[in-house]
C-alpha positions as CSV (number, residue, x, y, z in Angstrom):
1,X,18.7,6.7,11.3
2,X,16.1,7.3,14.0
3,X,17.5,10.9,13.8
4,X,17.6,11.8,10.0
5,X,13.9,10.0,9.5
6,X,12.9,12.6,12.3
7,X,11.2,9.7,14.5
8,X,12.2,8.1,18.1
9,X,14.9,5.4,18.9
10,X,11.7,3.2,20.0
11,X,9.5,3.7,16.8
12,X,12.7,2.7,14.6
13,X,13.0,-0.5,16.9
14,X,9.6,-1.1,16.8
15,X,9.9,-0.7,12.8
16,X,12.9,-3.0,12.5
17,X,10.8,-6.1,14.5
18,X,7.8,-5.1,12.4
19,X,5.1,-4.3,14.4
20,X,2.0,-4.1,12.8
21,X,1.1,-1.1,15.2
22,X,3.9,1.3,14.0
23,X,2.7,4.1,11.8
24,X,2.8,4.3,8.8
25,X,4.3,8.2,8.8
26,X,7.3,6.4,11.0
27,X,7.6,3.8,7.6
28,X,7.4,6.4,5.2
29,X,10.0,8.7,6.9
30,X,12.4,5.4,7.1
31,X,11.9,4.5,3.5
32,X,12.8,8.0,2.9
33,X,16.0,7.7,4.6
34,X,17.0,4.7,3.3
35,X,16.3,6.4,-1.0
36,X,13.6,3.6,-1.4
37,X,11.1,5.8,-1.6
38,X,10.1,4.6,-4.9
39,X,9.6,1.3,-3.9
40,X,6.7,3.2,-1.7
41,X,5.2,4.7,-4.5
42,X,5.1,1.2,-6.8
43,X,3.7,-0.4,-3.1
44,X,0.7,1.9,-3.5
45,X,0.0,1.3,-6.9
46,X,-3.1,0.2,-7.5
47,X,-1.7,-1.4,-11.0
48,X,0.8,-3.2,-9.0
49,X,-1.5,-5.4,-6.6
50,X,-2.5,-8.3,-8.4
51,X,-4.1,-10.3,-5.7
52,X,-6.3,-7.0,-5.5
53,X,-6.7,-6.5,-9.1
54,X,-7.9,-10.8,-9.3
55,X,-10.6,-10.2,-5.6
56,X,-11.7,-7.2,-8.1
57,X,-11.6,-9.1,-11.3
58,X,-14.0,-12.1,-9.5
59,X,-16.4,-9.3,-8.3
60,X,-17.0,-8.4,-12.1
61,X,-20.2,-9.6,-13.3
62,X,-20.0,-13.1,-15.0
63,X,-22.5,-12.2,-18.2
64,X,-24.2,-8.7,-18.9
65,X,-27.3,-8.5,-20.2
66,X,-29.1,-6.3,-22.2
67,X,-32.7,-4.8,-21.6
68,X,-34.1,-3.7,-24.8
69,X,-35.5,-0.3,-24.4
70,X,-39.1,0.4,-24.7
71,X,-40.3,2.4,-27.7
């Protein structure tokens, strides 16, 4: 695996425990390998990441209001 993803025997170990420190290159690679790589693409998907989409959601102003222009 370590071979075919192009990365060291460490940084696959290191992946496999999860450490936090491993890049994310190694991940992709591995992900690669493995013919997830879709899964990658839906993990990056903006769309996808509803605790992101609800911090941006509470962000939103709660009422808008209006100026009338000066004539």
């Amino acid at each position: 695996m370590a071979e075919r993803a192009g990365i060291a025997i460490n940084t696959l170990t290191r992946i496999e425990r999860g450490d936090p420190g491993t890049s994310m290159a190694a991940w992709a690679s591995v992900i690669f390998v493995l013919g997830l790589i879709e899964n990658l693409r839906n993990m990056a998907d903006p769309s996808r990441d509803m605790t992101g989409l609800m911090l941006e959601e509470e962000r939103l102003p709660k009422r808008i209001r209006y100026h009338k222009e000066k004539q």
